[in-house]
C-alpha angles and dihedrals in degrees: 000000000000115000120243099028117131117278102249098187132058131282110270113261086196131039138178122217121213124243136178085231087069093078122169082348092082103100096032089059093057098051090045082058110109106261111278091020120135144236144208120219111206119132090143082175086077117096106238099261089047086048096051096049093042088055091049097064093038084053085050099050083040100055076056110055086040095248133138122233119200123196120239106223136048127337100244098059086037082059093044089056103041097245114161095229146354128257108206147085102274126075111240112203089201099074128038109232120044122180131196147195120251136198122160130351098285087060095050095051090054098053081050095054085055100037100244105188093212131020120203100220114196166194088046095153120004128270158207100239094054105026098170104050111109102238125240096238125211102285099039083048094047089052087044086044095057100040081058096067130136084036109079109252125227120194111221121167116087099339134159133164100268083048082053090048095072109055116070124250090241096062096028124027103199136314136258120210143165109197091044093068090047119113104239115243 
């Protein structure tokens, strides 16, 4: 799987973040993920050697299940390590989808300002990994959504798929999560 070729497949309607609770779930999660689905690597705990090797056997259940994998981080380390995009808040010339976390309108003007292809707009609901961040809620998100457009919008915040299920595919385009790929103890 060569970095910086075209992506030949859609865009992911359902991804899946990385997180250090995962644990020893972490694989398994992914393959669990429905088939073409995408995740984000971010584990920034890792020191950078860890990090690398960790991403390198996520990349490698990920090539197959069919999904893509982009790197959290900058694009010239996403392109070092083949990942089929970039998750962060600069555009990098070097790879052809680049994705970003958004917050609140400044933010999304400034992935707009880059060109960032899909904007990760949270905290819709609230959530385990941030619980003291104050959620979006379902009116504030739908204004935020819309400012996003053209980008393609993910849902992350407490979602799951029957959360996904009720906002429609012209104003969201799927959802990321963390908590909803876990096995449940």
């Amino acid at each position: 799987m060569p970095a910086c070729q075209p992506l030949r497949k859609p865009i992911p309607r359902i991804w899946l973040m990385t997180d250090p609770r995962l644990g020893d779930e972490l694989l398994a999660s992914i393959q669990r993920l429905p088939m073409g689905s995408g995740v984000i690597f971010r584990h920034y705990q890792l020191d950078a050697t860890q990090r690398r090797k960790l991403f390198a056997k996520v990349r490698r259940v990920c090539a197959k299940r069919g999904h893509i994998v982009f790197l959290a981080g900058d694009g010239a380390t996403a392109r070092a390590w083949h990942a089929d995009g970039v998750y962060g808040r600069r555009r990098s010339a070097s790879l052809h989808l680049h994705s970003a976390p958004v917050h609140n309108a400044r933010e999304i003007a400034a992935a707009k300002r880059f060109r960032a292809d899909i904007l990760f707009l949270s905290p819709l609901r609230a959530t385990q990994s941030h619980p003291g961040n104050r959620p979006l809620g379902p009116v504030r998100f739908k204004t935020l959504a819309k400012m996003c457009q053209p980008a393609k919008v993910i849902a992350l915040g407490g979602m799951n798929r029957a959360q996904a299920a009720k906002w429609p595919c012209s104003l969201v385009h799927g959802w990321a999560a963390i908590d909803a790929f876990r096995t449940q103890d």
